[in-house]
N, C-alpha and C positions, 0 to 999 in steps of 0.2 A: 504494500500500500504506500503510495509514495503521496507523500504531503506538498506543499508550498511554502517554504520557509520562510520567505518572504524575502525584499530585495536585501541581498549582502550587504550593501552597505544605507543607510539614511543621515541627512542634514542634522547633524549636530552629534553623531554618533548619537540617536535615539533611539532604545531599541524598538524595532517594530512591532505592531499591534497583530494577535494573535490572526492565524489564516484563518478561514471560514471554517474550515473541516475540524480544527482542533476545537474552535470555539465553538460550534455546535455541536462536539461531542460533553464536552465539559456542562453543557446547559443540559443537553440527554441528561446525564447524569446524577442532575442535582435534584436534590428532594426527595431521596428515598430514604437516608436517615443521616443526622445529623454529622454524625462519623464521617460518612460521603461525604458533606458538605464542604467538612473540615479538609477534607484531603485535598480537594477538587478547588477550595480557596489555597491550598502550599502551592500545587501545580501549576495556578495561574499565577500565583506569584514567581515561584522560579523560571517561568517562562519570561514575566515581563518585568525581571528586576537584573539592573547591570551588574554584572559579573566582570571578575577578575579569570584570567587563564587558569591561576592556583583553584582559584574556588568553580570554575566550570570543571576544572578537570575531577577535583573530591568527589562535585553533583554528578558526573556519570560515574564514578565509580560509587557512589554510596546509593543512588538509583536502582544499579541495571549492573556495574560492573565489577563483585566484586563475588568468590566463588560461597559465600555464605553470609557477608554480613552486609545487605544492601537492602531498597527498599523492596524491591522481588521481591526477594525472600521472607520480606515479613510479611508481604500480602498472600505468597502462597500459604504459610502458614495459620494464616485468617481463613482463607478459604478452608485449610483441612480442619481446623477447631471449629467453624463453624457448618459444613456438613459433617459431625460426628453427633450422637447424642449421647455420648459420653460425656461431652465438654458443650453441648449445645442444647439443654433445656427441652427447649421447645419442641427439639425431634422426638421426645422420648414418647408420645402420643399417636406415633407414629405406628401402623405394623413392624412387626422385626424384618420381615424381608425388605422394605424400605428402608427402614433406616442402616440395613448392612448394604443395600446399594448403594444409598446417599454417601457412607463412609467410604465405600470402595473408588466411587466416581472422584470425590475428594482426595485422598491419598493418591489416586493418582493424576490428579493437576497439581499437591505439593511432588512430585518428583516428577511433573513435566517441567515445573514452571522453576524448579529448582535444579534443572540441569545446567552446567556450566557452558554447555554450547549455545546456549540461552542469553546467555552474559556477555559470550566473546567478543558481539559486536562492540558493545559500550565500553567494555576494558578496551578495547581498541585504539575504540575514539578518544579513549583520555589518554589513553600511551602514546596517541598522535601529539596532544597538544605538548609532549615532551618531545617529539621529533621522534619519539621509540618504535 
């Protein structure tokens, strides 16, 4: 899925205002719980806040590229705590054959989404901005 980053450069080194397709995913996604909210107001900020090379390169690697401690990884890990009903209440009202697919589905988007080939691009992209 390729985006529109927007023009490389702007008058006054401004950073540019988000592209349509990012901005109307983020608007998707608001409103479902406050949580969301919260995350989905960080986003747009590190989107539309000036950054240093040092601190862009930290934000992809504590994002996306780092092989366990980035923001990935804690989302995958929200996902598998919240389809288990072990750790998620509300499933437990559930059939047990549902709630052991729900886990199963779960566990395995935590070790899709926690694979390090997953990552490689983003470490990449920060190892770029060292020339590496």
């Amino acid at each position: 899925m390729a985006t529109n980053l927007g023009p490389l450069h702007t008058a006054g080194n401004a950073v540019p205002a988000l592209d349509d397709e990012f901005d109307g995913l983020l608007d998707d996604l608001a409103g479902v719980h406050p949580g969301i909210d919260q995350i989905l107001s960080g986003i747009r900020l590190l989107a539309l806040d000036h950054h240093t090379t040092d601190k862009t390169q930290t934000l992809l690697a504590t994002l996306a590229g780092s092989d366990s401690a980035d923001v990935l990884t804690a989302l995958a890990y929200l996902v598998g705590r919240l389809s288990a009903a072990d750790t998620n209440p509300a499933l437990r009202t559930l059939p047990l054959d549902r709630q052991k697919t729900a886990q199963q589905h779960g566990e395995t988007a935590v070790y899709d989404l926690t694979d390090p080939e997953l990552r490689q691009p983003a470490a990449e992209a920060a190892a770029a901005i060292d020339g590496i």
